[in-house]
C-alpha positions as CSV (number, residue, x, y, z in Angstrom):
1,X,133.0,4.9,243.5
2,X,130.6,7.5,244.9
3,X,130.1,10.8,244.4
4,X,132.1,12.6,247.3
5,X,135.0,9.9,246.3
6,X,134.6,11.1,242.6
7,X,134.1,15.0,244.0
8,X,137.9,14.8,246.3
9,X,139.7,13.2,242.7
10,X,137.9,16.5,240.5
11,X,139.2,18.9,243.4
12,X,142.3,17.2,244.1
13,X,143.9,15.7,240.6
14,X,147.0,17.1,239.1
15,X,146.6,14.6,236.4
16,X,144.2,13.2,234.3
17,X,143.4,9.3,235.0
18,X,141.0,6.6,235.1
19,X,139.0,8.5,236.7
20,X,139.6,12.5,235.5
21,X,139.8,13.9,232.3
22,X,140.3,17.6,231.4
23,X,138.7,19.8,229.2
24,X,140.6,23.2,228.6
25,X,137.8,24.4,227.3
26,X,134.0,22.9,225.6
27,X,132.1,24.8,222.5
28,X,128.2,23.7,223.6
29,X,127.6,24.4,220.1
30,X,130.6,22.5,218.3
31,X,129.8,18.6,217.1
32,X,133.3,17.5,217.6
33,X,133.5,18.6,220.8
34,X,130.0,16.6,221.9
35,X,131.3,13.9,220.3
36,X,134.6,13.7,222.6
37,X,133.2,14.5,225.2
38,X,130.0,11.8,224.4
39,X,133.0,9.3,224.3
40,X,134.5,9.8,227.4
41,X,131.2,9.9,229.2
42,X,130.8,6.4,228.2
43,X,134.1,5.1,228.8
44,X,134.0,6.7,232.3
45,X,130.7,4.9,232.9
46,X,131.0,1.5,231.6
47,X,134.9,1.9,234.0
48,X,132.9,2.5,236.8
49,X,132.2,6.0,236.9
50,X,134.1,8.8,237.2
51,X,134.7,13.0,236.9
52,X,135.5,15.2,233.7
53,X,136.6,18.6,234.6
54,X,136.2,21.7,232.3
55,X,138.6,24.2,232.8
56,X,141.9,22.5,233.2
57,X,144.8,21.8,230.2
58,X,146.2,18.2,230.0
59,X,149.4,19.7,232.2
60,X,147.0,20.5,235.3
61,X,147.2,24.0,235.0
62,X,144.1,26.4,234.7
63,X,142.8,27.5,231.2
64,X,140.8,30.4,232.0
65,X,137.9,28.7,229.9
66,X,134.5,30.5,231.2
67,X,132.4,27.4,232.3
68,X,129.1,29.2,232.6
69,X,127.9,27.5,229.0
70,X,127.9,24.2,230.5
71,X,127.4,24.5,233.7
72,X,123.9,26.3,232.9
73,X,123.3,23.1,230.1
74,X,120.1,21.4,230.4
75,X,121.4,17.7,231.5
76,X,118.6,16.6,229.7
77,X,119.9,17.6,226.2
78,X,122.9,16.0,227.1
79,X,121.2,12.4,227.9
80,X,119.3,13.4,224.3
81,X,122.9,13.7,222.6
82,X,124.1,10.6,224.5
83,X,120.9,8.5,223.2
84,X,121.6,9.8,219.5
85,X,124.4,7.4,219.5
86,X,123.7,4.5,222.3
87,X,120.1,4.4,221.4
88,X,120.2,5.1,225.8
89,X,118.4,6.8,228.3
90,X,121.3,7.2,230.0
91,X,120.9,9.9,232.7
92,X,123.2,8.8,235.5
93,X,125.8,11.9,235.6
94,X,125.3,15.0,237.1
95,X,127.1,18.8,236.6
96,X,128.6,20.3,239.4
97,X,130.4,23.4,240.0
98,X,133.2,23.6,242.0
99,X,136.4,25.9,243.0
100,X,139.9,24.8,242.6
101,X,142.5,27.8,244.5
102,X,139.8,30.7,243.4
103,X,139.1,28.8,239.8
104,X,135.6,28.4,238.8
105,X,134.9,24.7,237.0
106,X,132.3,22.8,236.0
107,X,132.5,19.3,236.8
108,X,130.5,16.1,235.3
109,X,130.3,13.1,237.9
110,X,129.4,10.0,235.8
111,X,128.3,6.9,237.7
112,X,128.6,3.2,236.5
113,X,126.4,1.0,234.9
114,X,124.9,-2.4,235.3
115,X,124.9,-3.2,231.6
116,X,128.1,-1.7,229.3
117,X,126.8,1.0,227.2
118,X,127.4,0.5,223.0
119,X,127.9,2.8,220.4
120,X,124.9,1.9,218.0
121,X,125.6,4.6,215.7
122,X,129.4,5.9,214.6
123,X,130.4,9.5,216.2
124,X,131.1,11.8,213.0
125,X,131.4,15.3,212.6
126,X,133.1,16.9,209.4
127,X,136.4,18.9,209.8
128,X,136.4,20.8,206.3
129,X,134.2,20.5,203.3
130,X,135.1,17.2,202.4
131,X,136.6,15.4,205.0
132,X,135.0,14.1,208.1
133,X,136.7,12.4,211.4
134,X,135.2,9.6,212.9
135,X,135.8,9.6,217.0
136,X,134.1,6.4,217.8
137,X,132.9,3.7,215.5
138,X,129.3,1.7,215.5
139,X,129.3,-1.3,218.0
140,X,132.6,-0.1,219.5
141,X,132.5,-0.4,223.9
142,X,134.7,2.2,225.5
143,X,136.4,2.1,228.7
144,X,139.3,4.0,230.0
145,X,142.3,2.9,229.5
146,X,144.8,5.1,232.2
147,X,144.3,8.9,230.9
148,X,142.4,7.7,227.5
149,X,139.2,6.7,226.3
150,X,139.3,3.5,223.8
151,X,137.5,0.8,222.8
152,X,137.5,-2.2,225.1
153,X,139.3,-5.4,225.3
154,X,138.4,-8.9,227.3
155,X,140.6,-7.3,230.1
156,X,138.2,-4.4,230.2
157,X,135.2,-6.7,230.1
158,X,136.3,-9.1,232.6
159,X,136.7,-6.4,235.1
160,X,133.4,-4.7,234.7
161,X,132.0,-8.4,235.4
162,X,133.9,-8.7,238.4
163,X,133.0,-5.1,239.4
164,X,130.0,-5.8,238.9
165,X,129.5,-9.3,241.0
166,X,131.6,-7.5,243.8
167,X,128.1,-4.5,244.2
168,X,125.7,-7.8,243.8
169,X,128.0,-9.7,246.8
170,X,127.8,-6.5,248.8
171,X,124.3,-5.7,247.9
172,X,123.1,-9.1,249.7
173,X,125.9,-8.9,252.3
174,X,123.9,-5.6,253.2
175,X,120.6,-7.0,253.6
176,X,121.9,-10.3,255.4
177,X,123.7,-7.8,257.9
178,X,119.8,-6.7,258.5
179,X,118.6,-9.7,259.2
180,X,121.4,-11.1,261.5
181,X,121.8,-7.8,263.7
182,X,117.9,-7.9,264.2
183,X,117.3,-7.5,267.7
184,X,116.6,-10.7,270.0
185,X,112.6,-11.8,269.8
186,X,112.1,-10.1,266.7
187,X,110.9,-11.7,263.5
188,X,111.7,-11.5,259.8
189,X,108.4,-11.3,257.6
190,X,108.3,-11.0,253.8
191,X,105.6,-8.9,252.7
192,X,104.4,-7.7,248.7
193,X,105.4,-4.4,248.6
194,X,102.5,-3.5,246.6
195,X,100.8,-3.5,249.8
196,X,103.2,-1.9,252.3
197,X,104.7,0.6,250.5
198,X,106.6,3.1,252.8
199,X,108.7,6.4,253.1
200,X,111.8,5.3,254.7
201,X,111.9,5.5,258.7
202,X,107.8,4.6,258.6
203,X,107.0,3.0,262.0
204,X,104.6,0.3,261.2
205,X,102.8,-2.5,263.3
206,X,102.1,-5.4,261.4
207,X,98.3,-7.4,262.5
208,X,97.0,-10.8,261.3
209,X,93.6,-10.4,259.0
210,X,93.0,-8.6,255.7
211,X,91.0,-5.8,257.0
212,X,93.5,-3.6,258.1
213,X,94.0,0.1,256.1
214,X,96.3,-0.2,253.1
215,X,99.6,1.5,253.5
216,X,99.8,4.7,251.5
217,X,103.4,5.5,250.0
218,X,104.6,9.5,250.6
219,X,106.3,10.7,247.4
220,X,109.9,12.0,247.7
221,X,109.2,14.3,244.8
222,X,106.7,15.7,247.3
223,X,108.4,15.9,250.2
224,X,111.8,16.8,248.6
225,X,111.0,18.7,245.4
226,X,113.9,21.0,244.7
227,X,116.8,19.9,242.8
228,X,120.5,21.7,243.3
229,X,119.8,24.5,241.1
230,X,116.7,25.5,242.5
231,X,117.9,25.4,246.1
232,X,121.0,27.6,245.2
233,X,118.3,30.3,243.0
234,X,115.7,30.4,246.3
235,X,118.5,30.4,249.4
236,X,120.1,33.3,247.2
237,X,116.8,34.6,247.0
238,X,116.3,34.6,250.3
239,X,119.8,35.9,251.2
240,X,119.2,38.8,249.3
241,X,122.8,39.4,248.6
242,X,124.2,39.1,251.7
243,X,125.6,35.9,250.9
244,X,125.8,34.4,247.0
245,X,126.3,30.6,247.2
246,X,126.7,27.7,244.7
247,X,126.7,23.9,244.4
248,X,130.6,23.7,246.2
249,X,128.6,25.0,249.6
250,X,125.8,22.4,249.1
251,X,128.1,19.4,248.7
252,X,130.4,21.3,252.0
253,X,127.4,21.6,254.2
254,X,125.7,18.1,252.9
255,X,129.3,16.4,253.6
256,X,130.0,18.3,257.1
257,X,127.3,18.5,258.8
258,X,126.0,15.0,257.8
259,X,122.9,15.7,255.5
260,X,123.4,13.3,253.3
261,X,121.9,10.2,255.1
262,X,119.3,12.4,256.8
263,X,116.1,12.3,254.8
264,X,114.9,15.0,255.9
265,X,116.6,17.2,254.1
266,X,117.9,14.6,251.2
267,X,116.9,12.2,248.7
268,X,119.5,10.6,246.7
269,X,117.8,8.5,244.0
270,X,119.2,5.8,241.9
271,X,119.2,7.0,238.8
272,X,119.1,10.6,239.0
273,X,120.1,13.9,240.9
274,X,119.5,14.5,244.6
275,X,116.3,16.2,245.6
276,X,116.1,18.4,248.2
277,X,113.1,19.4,250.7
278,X,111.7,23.0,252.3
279,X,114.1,21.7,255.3
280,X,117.0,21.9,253.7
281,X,116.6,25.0,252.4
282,X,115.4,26.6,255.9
283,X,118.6,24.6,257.7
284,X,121.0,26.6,255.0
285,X,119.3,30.1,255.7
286,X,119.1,29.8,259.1
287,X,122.7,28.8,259.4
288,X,123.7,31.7,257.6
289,X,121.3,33.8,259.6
290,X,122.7,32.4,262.9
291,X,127.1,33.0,261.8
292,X,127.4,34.6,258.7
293,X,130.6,32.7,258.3
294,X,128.0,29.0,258.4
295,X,129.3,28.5,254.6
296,X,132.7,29.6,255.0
297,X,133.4,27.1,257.8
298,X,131.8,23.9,255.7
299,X,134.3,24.8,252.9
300,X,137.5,24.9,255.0
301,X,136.2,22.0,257.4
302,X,135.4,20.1,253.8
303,X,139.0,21.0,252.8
304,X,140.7,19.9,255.6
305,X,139.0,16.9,255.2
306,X,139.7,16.2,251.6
């Protein structure tokens, strides 16, 4: 599922889900609460992916829970806690912040995994002075099971390897479609990348001989260097209070106005958030610049969509 899929269910759920769990409210500094959460993060991944909202009681309704603490939470503590008991880098979430009828959240989108993720070490946090609770258990895999997170079963595992065949089949389908829809007189030529490697959209010419100049690759983290947070701090810079915006406008304006596939503004890697260039950040000050109501039009256009 991708992430404007997993974005519609987080503002859209009345209930929680395969997909969506709540969280009335998160204690950053409370070792129960990482624990839960750590377990539904990996049930949500090794299911395919999915959105925890923080904010929201079990009944759908709002909580009134500030979610400032975590939505300002270095993600890279978070992959720390996460590795504490998987003994895994795993980095492939992100926190968002969205609105829900005039309700601040914070949002974590979790993607899927390749590879189900184990607990190598049991989740344990003590609950008085001589008892403890254990919340997930050494060797345990979790998957979501409807609206809860529990260990898996061969049900659970034979659909992650189906899910998992079905990306592979449409991984090559997607390549063969290259090939076939080539236009007429063209040819197919397989080439080491170490020698050819390109920034996407590269015109190239390809000549017989070994003394041609080497191909030099252009590094996205050059050309798109800004992650979310520091294109909301400089375009509110910039706006000087005229306008405050926050991730909901980015994900708006990406979605409407088609940004997302356009690299000149965006780079969505694999593994990790999308980076942003000097383009994007001009295109979302200029809009303002050019109809002060530029953001307000993304998020009813994005809302009429959803």
């Amino acid at each position: 599922m991708d992430k404007n899929a997993l974005l519609h269910k987080a503002l859209n759920a009345q209930r929680e889900s395969k997909y969506v769990d709540f969280k009335s409210e998160f204690n950053v500094e409370n070792d129960g609460d990482w624990c839960e959460l750590i377990k539904d993060i990996i049930a949500m991944t090794n299911s395919g992916g999915g959105v925890i909202i923080f904010g929201i009681k079990n009944n759908g309704s709002f909580s009134g829970f500030d979610v400032t603490p975590v939505l300002n939470y270095d993600p890279a503590n978070i992959t720390n806690k996460i590795s504490k008991y998987t003994n895994e880098q795993f980095s492939n979430f992100e926190i968002e912040e969205i609105e829900r009828d005039k309700n601040r959240m914070a949002v974590i989108v979790t993607y899927g995994v390749s590879i189900p993720i184990v607990f190598a070490k049991p989740g344990t946090y003590a609950i008085s002075d001589k008892q403890q609770k254990t919340v997930f258990s050494q060797g345990t895999v979790y998957f979501r099971h409807g609206a809860k997170s529990e260990p898996g079963n061969s049900n659970d595992m034979r659909e992650f390897i189906e899910r998992e065949l079905a990306r592979i089949r449409e991984s090559w389908l997607g390549n063969i479609r290259k090939v076939v829809t080539a236009p007429p007189g063209h040819q197919i030529q397989v080439v080491p990348q170490r020698r050819f490697v390109l920034k996407p959209g590269t015109p190239v010419r390809l000549v017989n001989g070994q003394d041609g100049e080497p191909v030099t690759a252009i590094s996205f983290d050059e050309t798109h260097p800004y992650r979310r947070k520091d294109v909301i701090e400089i375009v509110n810079e910039r706006l000087s209070g005229r306008k405050t915006i926050n991730s909901h406008d980015i994900i708006c304006v990406r979605d409407i106005y088609g940004l997302e596939e356009n690299s000149k503004y965006c780079f969505d890697p694999k593994y990790s958030s999308p980076q942003y260039s000097e383009a994007f950040i001009d295109y979302l000050v200029n809009g303002y610049e050019k109809d002060n109501r530029f953001f307000k039009k993304a998020r009813n256009e994005y809302k009429n969509r959803s």
